[in-house]
C-alpha positions as CSV (number, residue, x, y, z in Angstrom):
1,X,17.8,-76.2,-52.5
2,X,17.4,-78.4,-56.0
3,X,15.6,-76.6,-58.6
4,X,13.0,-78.9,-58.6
5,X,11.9,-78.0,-54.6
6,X,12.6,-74.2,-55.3
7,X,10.1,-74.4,-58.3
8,X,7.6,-76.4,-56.0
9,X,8.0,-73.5,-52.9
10,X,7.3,-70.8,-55.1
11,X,4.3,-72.5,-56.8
12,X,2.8,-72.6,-53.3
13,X,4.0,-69.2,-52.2
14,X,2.4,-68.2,-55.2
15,X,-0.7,-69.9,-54.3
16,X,-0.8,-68.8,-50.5
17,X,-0.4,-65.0,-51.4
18,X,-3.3,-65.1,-54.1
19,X,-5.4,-66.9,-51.5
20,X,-3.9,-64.5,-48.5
21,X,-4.2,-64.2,-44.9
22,X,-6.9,-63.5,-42.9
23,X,-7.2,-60.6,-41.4
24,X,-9.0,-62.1,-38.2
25,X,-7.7,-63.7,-36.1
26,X,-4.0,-63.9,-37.9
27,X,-3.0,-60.6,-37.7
28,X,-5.1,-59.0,-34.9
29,X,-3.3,-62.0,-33.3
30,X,0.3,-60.4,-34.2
31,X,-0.7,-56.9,-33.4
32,X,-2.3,-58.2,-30.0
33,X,1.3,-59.6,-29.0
34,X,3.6,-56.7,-30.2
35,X,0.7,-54.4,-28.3
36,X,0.7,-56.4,-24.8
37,X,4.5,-56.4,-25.4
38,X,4.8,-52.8,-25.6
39,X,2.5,-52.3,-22.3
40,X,4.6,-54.2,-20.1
41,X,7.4,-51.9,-21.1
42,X,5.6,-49.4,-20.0
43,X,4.4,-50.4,-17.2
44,X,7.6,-51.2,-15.9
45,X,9.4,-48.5,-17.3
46,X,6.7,-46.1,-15.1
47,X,7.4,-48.2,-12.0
48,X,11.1,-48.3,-12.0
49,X,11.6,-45.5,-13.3
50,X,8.8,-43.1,-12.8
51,X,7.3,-40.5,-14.9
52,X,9.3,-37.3,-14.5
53,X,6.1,-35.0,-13.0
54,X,6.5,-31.7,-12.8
55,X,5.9,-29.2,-9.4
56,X,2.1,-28.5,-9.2
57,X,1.2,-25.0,-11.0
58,X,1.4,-22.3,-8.8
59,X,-0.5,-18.6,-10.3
60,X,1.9,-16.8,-8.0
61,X,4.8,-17.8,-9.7
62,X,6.0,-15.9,-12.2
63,X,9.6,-17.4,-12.6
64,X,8.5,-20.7,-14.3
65,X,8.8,-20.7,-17.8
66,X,6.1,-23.2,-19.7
67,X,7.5,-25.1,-22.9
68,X,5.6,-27.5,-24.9
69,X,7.1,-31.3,-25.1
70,X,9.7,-32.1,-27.9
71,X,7.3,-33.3,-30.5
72,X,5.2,-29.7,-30.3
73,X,8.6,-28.0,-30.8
74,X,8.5,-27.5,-34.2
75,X,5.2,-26.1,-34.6
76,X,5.6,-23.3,-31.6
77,X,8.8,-22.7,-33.4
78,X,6.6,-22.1,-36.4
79,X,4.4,-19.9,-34.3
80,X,7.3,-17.4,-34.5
81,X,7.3,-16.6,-38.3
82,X,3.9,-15.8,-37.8
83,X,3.3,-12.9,-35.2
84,X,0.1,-11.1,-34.4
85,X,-3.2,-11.3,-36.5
86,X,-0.9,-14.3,-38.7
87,X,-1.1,-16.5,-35.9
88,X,-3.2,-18.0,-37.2
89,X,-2.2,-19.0,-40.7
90,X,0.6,-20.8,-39.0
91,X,-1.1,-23.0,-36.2
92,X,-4.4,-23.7,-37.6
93,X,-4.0,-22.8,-42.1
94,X,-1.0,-24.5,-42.8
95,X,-0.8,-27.6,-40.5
96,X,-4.3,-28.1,-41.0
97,X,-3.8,-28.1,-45.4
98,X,-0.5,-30.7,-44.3
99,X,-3.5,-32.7,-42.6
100,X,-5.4,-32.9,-45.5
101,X,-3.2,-33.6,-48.2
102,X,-2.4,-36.5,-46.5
103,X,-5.7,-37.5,-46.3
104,X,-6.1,-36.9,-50.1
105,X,-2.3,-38.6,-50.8
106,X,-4.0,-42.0,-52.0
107,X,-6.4,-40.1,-53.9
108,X,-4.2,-38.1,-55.4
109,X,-1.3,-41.0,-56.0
110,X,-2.4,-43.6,-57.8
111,X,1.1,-45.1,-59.4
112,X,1.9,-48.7,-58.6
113,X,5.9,-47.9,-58.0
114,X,6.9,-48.0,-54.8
115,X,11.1,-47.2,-55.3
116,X,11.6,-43.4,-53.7
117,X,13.7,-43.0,-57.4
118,X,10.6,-43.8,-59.3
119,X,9.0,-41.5,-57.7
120,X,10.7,-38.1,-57.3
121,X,7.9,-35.4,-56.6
122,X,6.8,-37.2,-53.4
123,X,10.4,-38.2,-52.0
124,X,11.3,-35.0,-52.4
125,X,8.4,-33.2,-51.0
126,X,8.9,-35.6,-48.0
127,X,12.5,-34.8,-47.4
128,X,11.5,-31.2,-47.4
129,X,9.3,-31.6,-44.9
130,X,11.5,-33.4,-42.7
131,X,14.2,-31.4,-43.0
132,X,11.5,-28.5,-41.8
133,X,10.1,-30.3,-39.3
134,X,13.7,-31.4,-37.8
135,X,15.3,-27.9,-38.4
136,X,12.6,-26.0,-36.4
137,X,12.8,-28.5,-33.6
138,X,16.7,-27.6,-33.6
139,X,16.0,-24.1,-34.0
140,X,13.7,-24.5,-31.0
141,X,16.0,-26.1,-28.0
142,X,19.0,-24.1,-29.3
143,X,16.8,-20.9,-28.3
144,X,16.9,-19.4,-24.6
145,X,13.1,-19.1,-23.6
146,X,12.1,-15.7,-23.4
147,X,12.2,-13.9,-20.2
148,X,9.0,-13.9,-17.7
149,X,7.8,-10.7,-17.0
150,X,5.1,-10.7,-14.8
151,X,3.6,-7.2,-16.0
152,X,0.8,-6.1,-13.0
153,X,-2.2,-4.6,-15.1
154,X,-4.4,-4.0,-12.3
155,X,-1.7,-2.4,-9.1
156,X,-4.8,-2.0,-6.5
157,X,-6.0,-6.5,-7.4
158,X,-2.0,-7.0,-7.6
159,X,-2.0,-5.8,-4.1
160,X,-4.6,-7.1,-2.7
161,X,-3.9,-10.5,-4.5
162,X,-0.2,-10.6,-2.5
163,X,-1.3,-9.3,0.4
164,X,-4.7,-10.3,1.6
165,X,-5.7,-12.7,-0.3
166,X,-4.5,-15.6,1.5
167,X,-6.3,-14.8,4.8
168,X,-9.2,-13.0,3.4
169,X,-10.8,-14.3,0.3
170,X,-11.7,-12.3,-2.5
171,X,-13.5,-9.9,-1.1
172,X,-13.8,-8.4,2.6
173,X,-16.3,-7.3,4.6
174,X,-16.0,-3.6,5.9
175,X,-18.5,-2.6,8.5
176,X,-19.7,1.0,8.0
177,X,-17.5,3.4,9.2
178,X,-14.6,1.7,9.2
179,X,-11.3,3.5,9.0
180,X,-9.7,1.0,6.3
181,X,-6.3,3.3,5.8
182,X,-6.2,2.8,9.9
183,X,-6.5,-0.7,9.8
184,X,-4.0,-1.8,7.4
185,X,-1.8,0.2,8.2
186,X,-1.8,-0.6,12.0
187,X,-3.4,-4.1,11.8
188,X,-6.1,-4.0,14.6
189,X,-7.1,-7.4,14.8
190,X,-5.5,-11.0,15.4
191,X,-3.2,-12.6,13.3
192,X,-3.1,-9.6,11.1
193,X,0.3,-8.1,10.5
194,X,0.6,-4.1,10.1
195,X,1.3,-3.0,6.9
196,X,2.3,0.5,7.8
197,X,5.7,-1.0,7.6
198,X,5.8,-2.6,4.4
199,X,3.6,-0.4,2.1
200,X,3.4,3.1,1.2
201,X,0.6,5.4,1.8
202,X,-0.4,5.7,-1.5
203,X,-0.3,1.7,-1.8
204,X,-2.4,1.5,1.8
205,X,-4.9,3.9,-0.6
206,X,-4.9,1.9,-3.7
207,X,-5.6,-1.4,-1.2
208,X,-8.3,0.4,0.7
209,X,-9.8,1.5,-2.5
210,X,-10.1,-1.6,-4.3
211,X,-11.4,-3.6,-0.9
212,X,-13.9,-1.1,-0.8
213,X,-14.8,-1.1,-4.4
214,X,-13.0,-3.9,-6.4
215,X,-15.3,-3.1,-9.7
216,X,-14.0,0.6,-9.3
217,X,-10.6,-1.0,-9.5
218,X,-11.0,-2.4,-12.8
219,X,-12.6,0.9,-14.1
220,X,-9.8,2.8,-12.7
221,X,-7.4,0.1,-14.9
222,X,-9.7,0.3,-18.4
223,X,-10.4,3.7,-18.8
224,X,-7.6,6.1,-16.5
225,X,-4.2,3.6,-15.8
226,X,-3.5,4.4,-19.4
227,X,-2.2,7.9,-18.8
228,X,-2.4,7.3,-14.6
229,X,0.3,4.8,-13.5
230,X,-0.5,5.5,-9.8
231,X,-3.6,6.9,-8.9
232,X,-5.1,10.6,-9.7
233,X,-3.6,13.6,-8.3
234,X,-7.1,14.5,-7.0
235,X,-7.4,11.4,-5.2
236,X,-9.0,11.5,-1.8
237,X,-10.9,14.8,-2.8
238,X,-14.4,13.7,-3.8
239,X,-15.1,17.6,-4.8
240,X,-11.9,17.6,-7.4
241,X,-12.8,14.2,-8.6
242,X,-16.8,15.1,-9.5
243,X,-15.0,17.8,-11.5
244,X,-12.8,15.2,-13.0
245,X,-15.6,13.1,-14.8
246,X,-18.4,16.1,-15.4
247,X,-16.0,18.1,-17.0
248,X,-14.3,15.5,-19.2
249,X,-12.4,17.1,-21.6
250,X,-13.0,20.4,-20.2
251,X,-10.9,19.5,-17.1
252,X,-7.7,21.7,-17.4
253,X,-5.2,18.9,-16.6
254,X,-6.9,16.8,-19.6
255,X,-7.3,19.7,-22.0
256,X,-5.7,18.4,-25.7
257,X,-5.7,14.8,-24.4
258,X,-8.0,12.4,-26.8
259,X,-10.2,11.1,-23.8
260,X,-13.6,10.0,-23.8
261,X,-16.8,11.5,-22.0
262,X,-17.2,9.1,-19.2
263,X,-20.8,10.6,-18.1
264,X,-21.6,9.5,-21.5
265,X,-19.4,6.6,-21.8
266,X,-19.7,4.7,-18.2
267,X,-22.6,4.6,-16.7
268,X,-24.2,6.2,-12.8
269,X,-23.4,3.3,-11.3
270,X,-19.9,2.6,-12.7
271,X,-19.0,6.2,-12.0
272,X,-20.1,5.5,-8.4
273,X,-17.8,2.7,-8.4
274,X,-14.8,4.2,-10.0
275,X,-14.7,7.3,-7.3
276,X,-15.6,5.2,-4.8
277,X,-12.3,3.6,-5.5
278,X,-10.4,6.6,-5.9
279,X,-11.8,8.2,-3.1
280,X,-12.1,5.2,-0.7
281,X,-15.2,5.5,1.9
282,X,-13.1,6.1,4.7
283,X,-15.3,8.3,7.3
284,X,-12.4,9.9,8.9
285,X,-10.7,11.2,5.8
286,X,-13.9,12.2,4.0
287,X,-14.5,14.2,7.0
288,X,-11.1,15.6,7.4
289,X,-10.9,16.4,3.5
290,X,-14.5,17.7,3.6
291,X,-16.2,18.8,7.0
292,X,-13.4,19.4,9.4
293,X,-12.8,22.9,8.0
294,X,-15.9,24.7,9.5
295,X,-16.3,21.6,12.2
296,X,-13.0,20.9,13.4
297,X,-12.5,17.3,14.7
298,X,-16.2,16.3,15.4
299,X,-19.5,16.9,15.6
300,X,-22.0,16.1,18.2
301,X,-25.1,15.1,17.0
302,X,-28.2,14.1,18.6
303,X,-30.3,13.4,15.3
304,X,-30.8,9.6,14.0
305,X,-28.8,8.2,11.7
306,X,-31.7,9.5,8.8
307,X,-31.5,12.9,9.5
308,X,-27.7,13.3,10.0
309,X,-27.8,11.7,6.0
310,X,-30.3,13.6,5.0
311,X,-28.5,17.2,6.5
312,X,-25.3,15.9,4.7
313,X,-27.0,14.9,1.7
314,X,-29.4,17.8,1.1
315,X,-26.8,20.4,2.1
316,X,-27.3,23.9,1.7
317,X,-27.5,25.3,4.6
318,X,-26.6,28.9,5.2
319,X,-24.2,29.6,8.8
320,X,-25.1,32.8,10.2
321,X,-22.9,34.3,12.9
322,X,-24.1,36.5,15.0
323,X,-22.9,39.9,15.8
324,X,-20.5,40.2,19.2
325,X,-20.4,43.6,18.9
326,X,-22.3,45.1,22.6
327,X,-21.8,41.3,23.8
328,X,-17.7,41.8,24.1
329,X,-15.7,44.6,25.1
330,X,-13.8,46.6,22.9
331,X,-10.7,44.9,24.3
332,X,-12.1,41.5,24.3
333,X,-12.5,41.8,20.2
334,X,-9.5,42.9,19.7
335,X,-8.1,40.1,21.7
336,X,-9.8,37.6,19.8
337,X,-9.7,39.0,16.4
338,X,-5.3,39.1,16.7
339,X,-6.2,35.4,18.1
340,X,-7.9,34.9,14.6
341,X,-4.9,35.9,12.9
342,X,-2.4,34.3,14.8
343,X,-3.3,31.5,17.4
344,X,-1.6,31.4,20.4
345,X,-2.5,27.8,22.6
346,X,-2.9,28.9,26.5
347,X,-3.6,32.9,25.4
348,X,-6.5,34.8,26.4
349,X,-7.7,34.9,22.8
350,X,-7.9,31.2,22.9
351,X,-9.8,31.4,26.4
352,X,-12.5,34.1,24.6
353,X,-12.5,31.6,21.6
354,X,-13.2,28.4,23.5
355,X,-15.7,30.2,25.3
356,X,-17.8,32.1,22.5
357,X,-16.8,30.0,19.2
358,X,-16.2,26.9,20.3
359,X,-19.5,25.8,19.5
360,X,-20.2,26.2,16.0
361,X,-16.1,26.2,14.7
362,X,-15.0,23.5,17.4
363,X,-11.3,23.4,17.2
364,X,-11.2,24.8,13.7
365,X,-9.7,28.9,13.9
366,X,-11.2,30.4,10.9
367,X,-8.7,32.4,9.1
368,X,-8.4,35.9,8.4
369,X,-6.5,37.8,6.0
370,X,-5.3,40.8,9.0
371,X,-6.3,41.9,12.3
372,X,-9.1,44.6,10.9
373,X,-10.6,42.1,8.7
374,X,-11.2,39.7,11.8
375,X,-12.8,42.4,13.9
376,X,-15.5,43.7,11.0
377,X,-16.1,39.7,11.1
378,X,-16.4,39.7,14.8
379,X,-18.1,42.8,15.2
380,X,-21.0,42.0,13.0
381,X,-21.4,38.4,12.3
382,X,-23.2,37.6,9.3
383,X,-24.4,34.7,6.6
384,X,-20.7,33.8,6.0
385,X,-20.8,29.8,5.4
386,X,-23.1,27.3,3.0
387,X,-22.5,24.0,3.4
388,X,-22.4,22.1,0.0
389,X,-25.0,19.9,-1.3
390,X,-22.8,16.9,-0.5
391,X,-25.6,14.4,-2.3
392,X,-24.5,16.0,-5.8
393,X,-21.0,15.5,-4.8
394,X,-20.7,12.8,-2.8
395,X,-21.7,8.8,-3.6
396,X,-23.6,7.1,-1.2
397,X,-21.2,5.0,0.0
398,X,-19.4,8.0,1.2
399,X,-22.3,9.5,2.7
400,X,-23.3,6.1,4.6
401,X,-19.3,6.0,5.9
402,X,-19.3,9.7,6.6
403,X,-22.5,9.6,8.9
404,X,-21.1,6.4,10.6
405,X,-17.9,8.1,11.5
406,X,-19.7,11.8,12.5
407,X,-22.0,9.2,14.9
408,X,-18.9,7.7,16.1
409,X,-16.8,10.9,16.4
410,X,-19.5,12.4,18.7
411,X,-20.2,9.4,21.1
412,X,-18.5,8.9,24.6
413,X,-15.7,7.1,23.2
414,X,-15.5,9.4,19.8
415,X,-13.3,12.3,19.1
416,X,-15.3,14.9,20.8
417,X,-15.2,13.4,23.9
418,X,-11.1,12.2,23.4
419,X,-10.4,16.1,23.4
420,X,-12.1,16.9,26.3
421,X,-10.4,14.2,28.1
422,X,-6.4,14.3,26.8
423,X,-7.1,18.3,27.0
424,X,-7.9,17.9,31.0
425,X,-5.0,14.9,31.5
426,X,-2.9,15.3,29.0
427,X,-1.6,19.1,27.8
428,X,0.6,19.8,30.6
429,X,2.9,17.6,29.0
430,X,2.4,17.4,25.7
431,X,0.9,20.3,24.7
432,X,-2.7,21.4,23.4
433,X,-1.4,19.6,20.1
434,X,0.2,16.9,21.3
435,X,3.4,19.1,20.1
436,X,5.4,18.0,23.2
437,X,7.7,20.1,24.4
438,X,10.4,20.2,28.3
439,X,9.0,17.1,30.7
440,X,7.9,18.8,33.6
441,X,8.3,15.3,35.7
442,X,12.1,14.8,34.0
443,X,14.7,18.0,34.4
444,X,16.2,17.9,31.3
445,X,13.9,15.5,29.2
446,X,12.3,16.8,26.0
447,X,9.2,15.1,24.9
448,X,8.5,14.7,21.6
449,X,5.7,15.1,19.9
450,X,2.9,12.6,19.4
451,X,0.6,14.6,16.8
452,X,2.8,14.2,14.4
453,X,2.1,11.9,10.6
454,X,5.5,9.8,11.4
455,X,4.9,9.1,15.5
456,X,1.3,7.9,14.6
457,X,2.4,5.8,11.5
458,X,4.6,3.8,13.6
459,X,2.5,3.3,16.3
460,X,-0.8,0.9,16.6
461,X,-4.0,2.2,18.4
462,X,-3.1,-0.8,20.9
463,X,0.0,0.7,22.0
464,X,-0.7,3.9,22.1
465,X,-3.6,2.4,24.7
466,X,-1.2,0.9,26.5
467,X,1.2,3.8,26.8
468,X,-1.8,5.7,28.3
469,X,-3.0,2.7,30.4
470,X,0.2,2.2,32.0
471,X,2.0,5.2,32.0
472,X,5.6,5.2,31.4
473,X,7.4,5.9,34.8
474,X,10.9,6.1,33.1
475,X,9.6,9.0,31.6
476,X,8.1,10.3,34.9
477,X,4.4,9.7,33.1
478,X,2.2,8.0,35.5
479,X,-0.5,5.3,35.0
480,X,-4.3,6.3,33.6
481,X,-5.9,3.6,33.4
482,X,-8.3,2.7,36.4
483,X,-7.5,-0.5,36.7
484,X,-3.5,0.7,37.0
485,X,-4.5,3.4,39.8
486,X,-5.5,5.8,37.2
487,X,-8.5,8.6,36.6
488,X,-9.6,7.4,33.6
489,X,-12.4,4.5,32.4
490,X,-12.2,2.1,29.5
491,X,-14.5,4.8,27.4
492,X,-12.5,7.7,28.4
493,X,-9.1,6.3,27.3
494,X,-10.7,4.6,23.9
495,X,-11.8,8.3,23.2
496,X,-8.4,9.5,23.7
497,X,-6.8,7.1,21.7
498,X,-9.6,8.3,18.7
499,X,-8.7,11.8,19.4
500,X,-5.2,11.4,19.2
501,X,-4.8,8.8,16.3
502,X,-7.3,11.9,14.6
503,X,-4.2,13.7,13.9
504,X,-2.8,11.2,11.9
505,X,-4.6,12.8,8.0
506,X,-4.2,16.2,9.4
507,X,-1.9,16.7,11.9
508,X,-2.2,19.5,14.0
509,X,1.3,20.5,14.2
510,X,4.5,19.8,12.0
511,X,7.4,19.8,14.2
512,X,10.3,22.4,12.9
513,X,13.3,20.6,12.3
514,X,15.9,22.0,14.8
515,X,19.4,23.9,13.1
516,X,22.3,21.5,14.3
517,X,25.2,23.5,14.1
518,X,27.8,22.0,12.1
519,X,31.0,21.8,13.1
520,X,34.1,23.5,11.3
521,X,37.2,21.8,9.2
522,X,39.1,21.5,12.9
523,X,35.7,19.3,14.6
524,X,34.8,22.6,16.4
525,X,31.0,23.9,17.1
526,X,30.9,27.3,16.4
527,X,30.4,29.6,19.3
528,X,32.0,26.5,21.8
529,X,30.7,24.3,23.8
530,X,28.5,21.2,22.8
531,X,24.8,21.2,24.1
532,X,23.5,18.0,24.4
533,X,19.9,19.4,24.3
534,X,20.9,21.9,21.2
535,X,23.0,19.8,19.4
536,X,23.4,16.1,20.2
537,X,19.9,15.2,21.1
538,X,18.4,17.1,18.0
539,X,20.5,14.3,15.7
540,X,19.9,11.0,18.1
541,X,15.7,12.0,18.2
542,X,15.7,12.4,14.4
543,X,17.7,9.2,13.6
544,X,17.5,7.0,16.8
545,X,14.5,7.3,18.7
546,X,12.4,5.0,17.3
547,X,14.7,2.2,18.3
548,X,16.2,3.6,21.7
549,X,13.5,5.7,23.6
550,X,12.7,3.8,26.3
551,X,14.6,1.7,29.1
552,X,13.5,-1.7,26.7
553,X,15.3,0.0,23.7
554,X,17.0,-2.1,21.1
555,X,20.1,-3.3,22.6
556,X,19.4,-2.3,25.7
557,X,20.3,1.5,25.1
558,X,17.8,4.4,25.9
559,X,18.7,7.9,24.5
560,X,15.7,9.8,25.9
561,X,17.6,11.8,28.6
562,X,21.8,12.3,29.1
563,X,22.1,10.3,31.7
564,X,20.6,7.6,29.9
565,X,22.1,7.9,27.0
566,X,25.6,8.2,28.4
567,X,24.8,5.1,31.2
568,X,22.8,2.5,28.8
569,X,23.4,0.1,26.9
570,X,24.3,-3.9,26.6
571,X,27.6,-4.7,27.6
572,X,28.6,-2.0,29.7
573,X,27.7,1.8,28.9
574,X,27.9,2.7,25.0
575,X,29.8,6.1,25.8
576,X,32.9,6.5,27.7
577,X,33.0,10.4,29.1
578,X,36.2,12.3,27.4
579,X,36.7,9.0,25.7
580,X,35.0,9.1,22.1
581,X,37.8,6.5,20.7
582,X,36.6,3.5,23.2
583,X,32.7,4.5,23.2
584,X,30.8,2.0,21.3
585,X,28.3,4.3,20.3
586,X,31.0,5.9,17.7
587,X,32.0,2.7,16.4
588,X,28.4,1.5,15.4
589,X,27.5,5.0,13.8
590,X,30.8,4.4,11.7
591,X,30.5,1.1,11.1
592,X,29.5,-0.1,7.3
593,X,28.2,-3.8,8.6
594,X,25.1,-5.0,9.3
595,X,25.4,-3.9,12.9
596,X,26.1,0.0,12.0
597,X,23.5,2.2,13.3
598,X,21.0,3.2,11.8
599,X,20.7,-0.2,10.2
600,X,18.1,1.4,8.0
601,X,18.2,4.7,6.0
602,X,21.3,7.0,5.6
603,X,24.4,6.9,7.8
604,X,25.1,10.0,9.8
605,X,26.7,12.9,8.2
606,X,30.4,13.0,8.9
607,X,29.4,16.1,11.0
608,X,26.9,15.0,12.5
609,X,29.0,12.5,13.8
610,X,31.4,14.8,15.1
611,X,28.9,16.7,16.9
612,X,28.6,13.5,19.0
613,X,32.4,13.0,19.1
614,X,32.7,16.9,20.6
615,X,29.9,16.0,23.1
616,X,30.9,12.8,24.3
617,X,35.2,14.4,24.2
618,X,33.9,17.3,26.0
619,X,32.7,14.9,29.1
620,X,29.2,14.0,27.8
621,X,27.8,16.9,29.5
622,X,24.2,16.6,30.5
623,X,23.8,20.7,29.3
């Protein structure tokens, strides 16, 4: 270009840039195109390539660790340097003065040069804060994120929130009387699995607790998990747990703890709630725990539901006995006074019992400290009982439950009526308390006992309905129901079925384990021969009957007589006679797979083992 023409260009540059361009439409006309330009990227980028979405947030998941996008990095990394009540000087104080000296920046910088050398405070104050900015991002992807630990503030919601949930909503509906701990544990209605299984008793407490009184659950949490992980240790005992909060720091377990005064602190209605929670409403147990001492298993009352309330609430009333002396024979009190002191099913004491106690103790044998105590008790009767005022003691929740369940316990299909039926159908098998004992239908079988915490645990009301409604003729038990041939009406076998599934809170009788002999460094039982009633059956019924007791027994094997289990099992008979090397039976209880027996728990002993291996070496004997 000639000098001349470069001359004449920059005169009309010179006069273009003093005139300038408009800023409508020229360069909203620019930024228009480079904008529309940019959206189409977009736009196809999003349909070609898609945005990368994430799974939808699920609560229950506590393995997915949340991170903000890249461009946050640096200011959660920040977050760090700045823990607990500082917080907040590093996401809201310093960002926010960053903010504003920008905002101020062409306040506060008036100079014309635009070079970064000419101007050395800003540049460098720039570099400084990209260099922070990048470093913390760095800092930030080069660091694991921290571990999820899902920490469970509230146990009794925690359950309740895996468990039931799903089906039930957040809350349920209990009708009065309910036994709660029953139903979860058993499941007693459709679709509803039993928990028995899967949670402990004292989880099955903590659920029933916070269904029952979810408010008392969050108390519980607030003012007692502190110290409490679990639950209390007087849990269950409304009587205990009164003491608990009127006695506040006075309570000996909590004397020198820093604690408050909850009657001061929480108020009638939330203390209601909070032992309500720790003392769920279950009718059964709080008349178990509370009433079955003096009243045994039921009582049969006539009243309305009004009165019965009002007798529990109002309490106070005074038992007299009367004097037998002149009514019984000198012989006859002695009888029943050493039946006091040591009760004897099927003795003449319990005759004389059931005849002239019965009705005021119901099953319930007072105790006495010796024989002469009992006969100057006997012999002259007395005011010897006051029933507490329950009102002060108990919440009325647990009243209203406890009057639901003595109503139910009384009618034709309650407790009351269950004993009087299994104790005409029922004991000369298993026992008075259902403690079992020889089968007199089945030389040689033992039956076990069916009052026991662990037989009712494992079994639902419905089955133990159905054992009684169909009989198990394996076992030489014959059918009850009516419908099956049986004596017995749809009433008569639901009141058994509440009588015996009574036992379960306070069972009647705990079986003795039996002394297996254990055999000596050569395999040999001491004193000889290897009972199969004495010492091999002992060790299956501890460790195998809940899988093998009947003829539809897990792998087809039944262990609830000899023969059976000598002649049962899949695939031929799992015991050879004189021939413990080739019996099955041997191999699974020494097998470490998954298909050793039992395939839950403890192995057997090695002597245990051998026990078996002497029985089954010795011929399998049915002795």
């Amino acid at each position: 270009m000639k000098k001349q023409e470069q001359q004449e260009y920059m005169e009309k540059y010179k006069k273009a840039k003093e005139k300038g361009v408009p800023f409508f439409p020229n360069i909203i006309f620019k930024d228009v195109i480079v904008s529309l330009i940019l959206l189409i990227i977009l736009v196809c980028l999003a349909y070609f390539l898609g945005a990368p979405v994430e799974e939808r947030a699920n609560p229950n998941d506590a393995n997915y660790t949340p991170r903000p996008e890249w461009y946050f990095l640096f200011l959660f990394q920040l977050l760090k340097y700045f823990p607990g009540k500082l917080e907040v000087l590093g996401a809201m104080i310093i960002p926010g003065l960053f903010i504003l000296l920008l905002l101020l920046l062409p306040l506060l910088d008036k100079s014309p040069k635009r070079h970064f050398r000419q101007r050395p405070y800003a540049s460098i104050a720039a570099v400084l804060v990209i260099i922070g900015v990048v470093g913390l991002t760095m800092l930030a992807l080069n660091e694991a994120p921290p571990p999820q630990e899902t920490v469970v503030v509230d146990k009794a919601a925690d359950l309740y929130s895996r468990n039931c949930a799903n089906c039930h909503g957040p809350t349920v509906d209990v009708p009065p009387g309910t036994d709660l701990h029953m139903v979860i544990a058993a499941g007693t209605h459709e679709g509803m699995p039993s928990w028995g299984g899967d949670l402990s008793t004292d989880e099955i407490d903590l659920l029933a607790g916070f269904i029952l009184s979810p408010n008392g659950s969050a108390l519980f949490t607030q003012q007692c998990s502190t110290c409490h992980q679990g639950t209390l240790q007087a849990v269950g005992d409304p009587i205990e747990l009164t003491k608990v909060f009127n006695e506040g720091k006075d309570y000996p377990p909590h004397a020198g703890l820093d604690i408050p005064t909850w009657n001061e602190t929480l108020t009638s209605k939330e203390i209601d709630s909070l032992l309500n929670f720790l003392a769920a409403p279950d009718g059964q147990r709080l008349f178990v725990i509370n009433c079955s001492g003096c009243h045994g298993q039921g009582i049969a009352f006539n009243g309305t539901d009004a009165e019965l309330e009002q007798l529990i609430a109002e309490g106070g009333h005074e038992v007299v006995m009367p004097g037998w002396k002149g009514t019984l024979t000198n012989p006859e009190l002695e009888t029943l006074a050493a039946y006091v002191v040591d009760p004897q099913p099927d003795s003449e004491g319990s005759k004389l019992f059931g005849q002239y106690c019965y009705a005021c103790h119901g099953d319930k044998v007072p105790s006495a400290p010796d024989k002469a105590s009992a006969l100057v008790m006997i012999r002259s009767g007395g005011s010897h009982i006051t029933m507490p005022i329950w009102g002060e003691i108990l919440t009325q929740d647990q009243i209203d439950a406890l009057v639901a369940y003595t109503k139910e316990s009384g009618n034709q299909t309650g407790v009351i009526a269950g004993e009087k039926v299994f104790s005409d159908n029922c004991t000369a098998c298993h026992g008075q308390y259902g403690q079992g004992g020889p089968n007199p239908a089945l030389a040689g079988d033992i039956i076990a006992p069916i009052s026991s915490s662990e037989y009712l645990k494992t079994r639902d009301d419905a089955t133990i309905r159905k054992i009684i409604s169909m009989g198990q003729p394996d076992f030489g038990m014959s059918p009850f129901a009516s419908n099956y041939g049986g004596p017995l009406d749809d009433d008569q076998i639901a009141a058994v079925v509440a009588f015996i599934r009574n036992w379960e809170t306070n069972p009647p009788v705990t079986p003795e384990p039996t002394s297996t002999p254990v055999p000596t460094s050569s395999g040999a039982i001491p004193g000889g021969e290897v009972s199969f009633s004495v010492n091999v059956f002992p060790i299956l019924e501890a460790r195998c009957f809940a899988c093998h007791h009947s003829s539809d027994g897990q792998g087809g094997y039944d262990i609830s007589t000899a023969t059976l289990t000598v002649s049962s099992g899949e695939g031929g008979p799992w015991i050879i006679p004189g021939d413990s090397g080739n019996s099955k039976l041997i191999g699974l209880l020494k097998a470490t797979t998954d298909f050793k027996m039992p395939p839950l728990g403890d192995p057997l002993t090695d002597g245990e083992i051998q026990i078996i291996i002497d029985w089954i070496d010795a011929g399998a004997l049915d002795n």
